[in-house]
C-alpha positions, 0 to 999 in steps of 0.5 A: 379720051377726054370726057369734059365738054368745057363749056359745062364746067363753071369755075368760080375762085373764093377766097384764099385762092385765085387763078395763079396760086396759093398751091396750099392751103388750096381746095376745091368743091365740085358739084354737079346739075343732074338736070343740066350735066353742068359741073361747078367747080369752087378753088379757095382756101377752104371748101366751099361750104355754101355750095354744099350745105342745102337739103337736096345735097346734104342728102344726095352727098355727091360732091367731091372734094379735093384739096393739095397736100405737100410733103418733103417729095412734093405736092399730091393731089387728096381727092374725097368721096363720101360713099357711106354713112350719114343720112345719104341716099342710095346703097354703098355699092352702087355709090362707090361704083358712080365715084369710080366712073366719073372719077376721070371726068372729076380730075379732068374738070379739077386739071382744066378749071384750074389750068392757070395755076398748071401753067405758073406751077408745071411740076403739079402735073406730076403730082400723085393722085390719092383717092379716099372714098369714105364709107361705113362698108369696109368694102368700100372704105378705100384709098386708091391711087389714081396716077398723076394729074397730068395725065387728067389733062383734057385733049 
């Protein structure tokens, strides 16, 4: 069941990137109004280190960040979480447990926002999903697998 209402998610392509390619180097930034429930989705050549850089989210540190790795078995999506450590607000359990849970919803909005490049590159929806939550707990400093991106493919 897809969770991402489309008309909230707000895509805007930086430098190094466009809608058709290049698949790497290609990164994106998503950030999110608690306020609004609007998602923001930045596809470039690099992070979009302005997005992430004032106050409020340097404590709040619930962006995600994901970027398109190739190997001589193709291409993976590398997907990463800032779960603990820093100056972060809120404990590491119940951090890491808010990433889990809108872990679909990040991958959806990341398949859909950038559905042009699915459509000119198809393979990518075949492409391993690897999720790194980063933390200081080493109960929840993980890398998990989370299927293929197709399977993110809103309905």
């Amino acid at each position: 069941m897809s969770r991402l209402i489309p008309e909230k998610l707000f895509v805007r392509y930086l430098p190094g990137g466009d809608p058709t390619g290049p698949v790497v180097p290609r990164r994106y930034t998503l950030t999110h109004s608690d306020f609004t429930g609007n998602l923001y989705l930045s596809i470039g050549g690099d992070y979009d280190r302005k997005s992430i850089s004032g106050l409020y989210t340097r404590l709040m540190r619930d962006e995600v960040l994901a970027e398109w790795c190739q190997s001589k078995t193709g291409f993976s999506l590398h997907v990463y979480c800032h779960v603990s450590g820093g100056m972060v607000f809120g404990r590491a359990r119940w951090r890491f447990s808010i990433f889990r849970r809108e872990m679909p919803l990040v991958l959806e909005a990341i398949r859909y926002g950038d559905r042009t490049l699915f459509t000119e590159y198809s393979n990518l929806d075949n492409s391993a999903v690897i999720v790194y939550f980063k933390s200081t707990k080493e109960e929840y400093n993980k890398i998990e697998e989370w299927g293929v991106l197709g399977e993110y493919r809103p309905r």
